[in-house]
N, C-alpha and C positions, 0 to 999 in steps of 0.2 A: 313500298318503302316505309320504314319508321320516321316519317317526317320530319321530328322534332328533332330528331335522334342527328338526322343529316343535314338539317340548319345548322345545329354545334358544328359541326365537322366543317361543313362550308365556310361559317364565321371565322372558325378559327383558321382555317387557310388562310382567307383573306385577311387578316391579319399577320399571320407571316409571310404573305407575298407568293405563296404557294397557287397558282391556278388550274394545276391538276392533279391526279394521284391516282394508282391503283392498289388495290387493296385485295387479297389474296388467300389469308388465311380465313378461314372456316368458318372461324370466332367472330375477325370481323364484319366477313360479309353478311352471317346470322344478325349479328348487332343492329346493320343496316337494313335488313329487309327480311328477316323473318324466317328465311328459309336457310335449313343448314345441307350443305353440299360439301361431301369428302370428295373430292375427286381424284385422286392418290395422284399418279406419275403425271398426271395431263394436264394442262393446263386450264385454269380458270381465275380470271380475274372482273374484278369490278372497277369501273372504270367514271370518275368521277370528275366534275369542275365547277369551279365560282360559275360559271354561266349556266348551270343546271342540267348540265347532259348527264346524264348515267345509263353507262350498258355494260352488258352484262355480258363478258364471252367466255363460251361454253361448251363443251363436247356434247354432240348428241348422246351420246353416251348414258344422261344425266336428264333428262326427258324432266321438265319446265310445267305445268299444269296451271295453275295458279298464275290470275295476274299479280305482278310484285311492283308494278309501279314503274319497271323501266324497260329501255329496248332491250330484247335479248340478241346476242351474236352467235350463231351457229359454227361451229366447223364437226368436221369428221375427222377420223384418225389416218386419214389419205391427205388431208390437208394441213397446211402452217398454220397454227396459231399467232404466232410472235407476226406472222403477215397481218392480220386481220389486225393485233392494236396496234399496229403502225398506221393502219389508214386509219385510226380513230385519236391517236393523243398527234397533239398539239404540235409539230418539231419544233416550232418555233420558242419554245417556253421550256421549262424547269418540270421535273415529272417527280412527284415523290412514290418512291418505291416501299412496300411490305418489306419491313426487318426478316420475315422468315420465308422470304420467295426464294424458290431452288434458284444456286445461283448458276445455272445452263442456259433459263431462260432470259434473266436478267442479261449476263454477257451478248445473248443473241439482240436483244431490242439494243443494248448499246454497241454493237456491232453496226446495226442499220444505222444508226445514228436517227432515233427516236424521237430525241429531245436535246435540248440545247446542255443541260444537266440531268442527275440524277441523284434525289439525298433522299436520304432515310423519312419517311412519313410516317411513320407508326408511329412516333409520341404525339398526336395531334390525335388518334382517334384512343388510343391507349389511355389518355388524359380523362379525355370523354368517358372513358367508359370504366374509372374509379365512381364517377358520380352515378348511383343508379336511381332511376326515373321508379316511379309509383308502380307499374309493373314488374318490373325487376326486382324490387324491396320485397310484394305480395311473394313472388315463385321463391325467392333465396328463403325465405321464413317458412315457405311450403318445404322445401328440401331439405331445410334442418331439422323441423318437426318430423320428417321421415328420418333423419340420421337418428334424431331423439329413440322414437317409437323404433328401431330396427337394431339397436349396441344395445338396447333394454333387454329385448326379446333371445340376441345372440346370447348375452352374460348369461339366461336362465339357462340356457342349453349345454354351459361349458359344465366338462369335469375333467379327472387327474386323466382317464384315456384319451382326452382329446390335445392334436399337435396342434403347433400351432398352425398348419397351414389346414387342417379341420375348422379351428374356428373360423379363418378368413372364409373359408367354403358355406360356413353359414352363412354369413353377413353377406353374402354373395347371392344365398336363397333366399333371403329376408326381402334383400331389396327387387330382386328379382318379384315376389308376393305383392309388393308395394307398388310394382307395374314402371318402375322407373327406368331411366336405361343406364342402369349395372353402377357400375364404379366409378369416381372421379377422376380416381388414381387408385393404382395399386396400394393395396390396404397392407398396415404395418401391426403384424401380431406378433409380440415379441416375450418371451417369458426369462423371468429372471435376467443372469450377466447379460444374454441377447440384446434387452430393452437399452443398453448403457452403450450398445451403439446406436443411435438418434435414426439411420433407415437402415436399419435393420433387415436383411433381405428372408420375410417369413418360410421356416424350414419345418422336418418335422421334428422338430423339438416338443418333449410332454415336461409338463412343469417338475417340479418339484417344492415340498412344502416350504411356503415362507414365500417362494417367486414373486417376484409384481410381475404382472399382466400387463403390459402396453398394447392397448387397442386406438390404433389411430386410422379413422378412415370415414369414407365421403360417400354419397352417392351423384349420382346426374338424374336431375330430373325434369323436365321440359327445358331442358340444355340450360339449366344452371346447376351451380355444384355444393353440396356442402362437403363440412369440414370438419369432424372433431377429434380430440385425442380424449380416454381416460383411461387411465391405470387403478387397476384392482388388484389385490393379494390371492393366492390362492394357501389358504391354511395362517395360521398367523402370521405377520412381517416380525422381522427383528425389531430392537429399540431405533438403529439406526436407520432401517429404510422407512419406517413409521413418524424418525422426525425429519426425512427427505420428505416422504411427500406434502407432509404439513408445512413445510418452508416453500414447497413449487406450488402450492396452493395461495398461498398466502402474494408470493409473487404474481399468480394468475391474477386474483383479486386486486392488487395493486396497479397490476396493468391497467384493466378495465378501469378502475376508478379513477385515473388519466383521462381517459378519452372522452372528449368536448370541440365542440367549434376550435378552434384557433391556437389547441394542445399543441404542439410537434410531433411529427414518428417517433422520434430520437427520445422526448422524454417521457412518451409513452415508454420504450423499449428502458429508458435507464432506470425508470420506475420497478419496472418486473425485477432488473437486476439487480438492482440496488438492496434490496430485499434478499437476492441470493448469496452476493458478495457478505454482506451484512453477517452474515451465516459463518462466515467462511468458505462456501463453497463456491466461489465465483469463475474459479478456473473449470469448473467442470458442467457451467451452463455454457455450450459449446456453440452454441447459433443464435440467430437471429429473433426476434422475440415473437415477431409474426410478417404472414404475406395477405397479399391483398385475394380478392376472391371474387366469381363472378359466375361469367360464363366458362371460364376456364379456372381451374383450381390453385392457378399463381397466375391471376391475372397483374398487371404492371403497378407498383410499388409495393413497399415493404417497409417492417417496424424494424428498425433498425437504429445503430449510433450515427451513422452518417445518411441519413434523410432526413432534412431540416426542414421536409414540407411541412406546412401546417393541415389538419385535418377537418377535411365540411364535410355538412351534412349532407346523408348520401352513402358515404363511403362506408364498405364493408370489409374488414381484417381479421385476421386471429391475432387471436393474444395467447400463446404457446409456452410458456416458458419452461425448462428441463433442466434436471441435474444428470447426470450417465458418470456411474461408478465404477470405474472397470473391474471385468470381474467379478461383479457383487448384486448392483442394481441400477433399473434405469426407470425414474420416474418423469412422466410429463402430461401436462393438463392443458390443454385444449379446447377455447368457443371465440366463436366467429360473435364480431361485435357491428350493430352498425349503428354509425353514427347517426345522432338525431340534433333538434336543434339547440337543445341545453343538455345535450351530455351522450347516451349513447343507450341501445337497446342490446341485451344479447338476447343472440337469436336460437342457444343451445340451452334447453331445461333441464336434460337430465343431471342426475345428482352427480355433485362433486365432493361427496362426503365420503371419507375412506370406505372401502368397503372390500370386507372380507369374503371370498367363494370357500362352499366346500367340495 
């Protein structure tokens, strides 16, 4: 187990009165102990309390090697799961449940009558894990310096023959060469009007001269993720898509130069747009200014108008800001920022200076 990791988790129970929880999804049981387990239809849950019990039940299915710090719970696919955490959570007490546990099983443990309640626990480790610990800071900076080094390599390889779902198939063998495991998320290649819709579902679309390039995409790597977006021209841009992107730049840059100790999301995000509006083009920066980022590539919060958090040090976002012209173009510039203790690191180098492909 991540010790320190599951102190937080526990403190913070015990401050909301919480004395149990299981925890379910992927993310967070890696969080907690290091090891990542998909286990698709079948159940597996982690099972925790203020009194320091943690087990871990599991399909044989999924074969355990490693000591991880806690008991393990066995079943087979002949057997009930939902029986086994019954004889281990508490009936007597309040059970916080994973936001994204299939809800079959969940109705079955409140069927048996499990626990005396059952409320959502995910913002309790979700919290925990905007702030990332000295490990976690080293691999996100590791994963970006590969997003860096792999959109550099991809851009050299593009031309007019290539669609756009050619390009994603590089940046697919790039990262593949990098040794990492593959994609964050499905990567966003969008040329031309395409880019001016924000997810863009990449097709084989081939440019045409003037297009902006929208390259937005991530890798995973030792199960963290990066993130970036840039937009490039293929052949000259017009007057106008030339003073978009120099306005979502400008916004990008304003974003970041926000982010500090004790900023807000909200005026992080008003910042980028204030800049666009400024412009005129405010109706057509259509989303959120950025999400948070981690082990999972929209880990829990977001730069937005209404998140009045304030931001410590630790936490890792993007700062994204876009104008989408319908019709015409879609510029948006993208890096993952994290915060430090007087102001903020970004963790994306590569250039964000126009630039034109032949």
């Amino acid at each position: 187990m991540k010790q320190n990791r599951l102190n937080n988790i526990l403190r913070e129970m015990s401050n909301t009165n919480l004395n149990q929880m299981i925890l379910t999804s992927p993310a967070a049981i890696f969080y907690l102990t290091g090891k990542w387990i998909e286990s698709g239809e079948r159940l597996l849950a982690l099972y925790i309390n203020t009194n320091g019990d943690k087990k871990l039940v599991i399909n044989e299915l999924f074969p355990i090697h490693e000591d991880l710090g806690l008991d393990l719970v066995w079943y087979n696919d002949t057997q009930d799961p939902i029986v086994a955490l019954c004889d281990i959570i508490d009936k007597s007490k309040t059970l916080g449940i994973d936001k994204n546990w299939q809800a079959h099983f969940l109705i079955r443990l409140m069927e048996k009558g499990a626990a005396t309640a059952f409320v959502n626990g995910s913002p309790i480790i979700d919290k925990a894990r905007t702030i990332k610990d000295a490990e976690e800071i080293e691999l996100m900076r590791k994963a970006s310096a590969i997003n860096d080094k792999v959109i550099g390599r991809a851009v050299e390889r593009f031309s007019k023959d290539k669609t756009e779902k050619a390009l994603s198939n590089i940046l697919g063998e790039l990262y593949e060469e990098e040794r990492t495991q593959g994609f964050s998320f499905t990567p966003i290649v969008a040329y031309g009007a395409n880019g001016a819709d924000p997810h863009h579902e990449t097709d084989l679309s081939l440019p045409a001269i003037g297009d902006s390039i929208i390259v937005d995409t991530g890798c995973r790597n030792e199960f963290y993720c990066s993130d970036m977006t840039r937009t490039f021209f293929y052949g000259e841009p017009s007057e106008e898509a030339r003073k978009v992107y120099n306005i979502v730049l400008e916004a990008n840059l304003a974003g970041i130069s926000k982010v500090k100790p004790g900023t807000r999301f909200c005026d992080i995000d008003k910042a980028a747009r204030d800049v666009i509006e400024g412009y005129g083009y405010g109706k057509y920066f259509t989303h959120r200014t950025g999400h948070s980022i981690g082990i999972e590539v929209h880990d829990f919060g977001d730069v937005s108008s209404v998140n009045k958090e304030e931001v410590k040090p630790g936490m890792i976002f993007s700062i994204e800001p876009g104008i989408y012209l319908q019709g015409k173009v879609g510029v948006r510039i993208e890096d993952l920022v994290l915060v430090t203790e007087d102001g903020c690191e970004v963790l994306n180098n590569y250039s964000k200076e126009l630039r034109v492909l032949k």
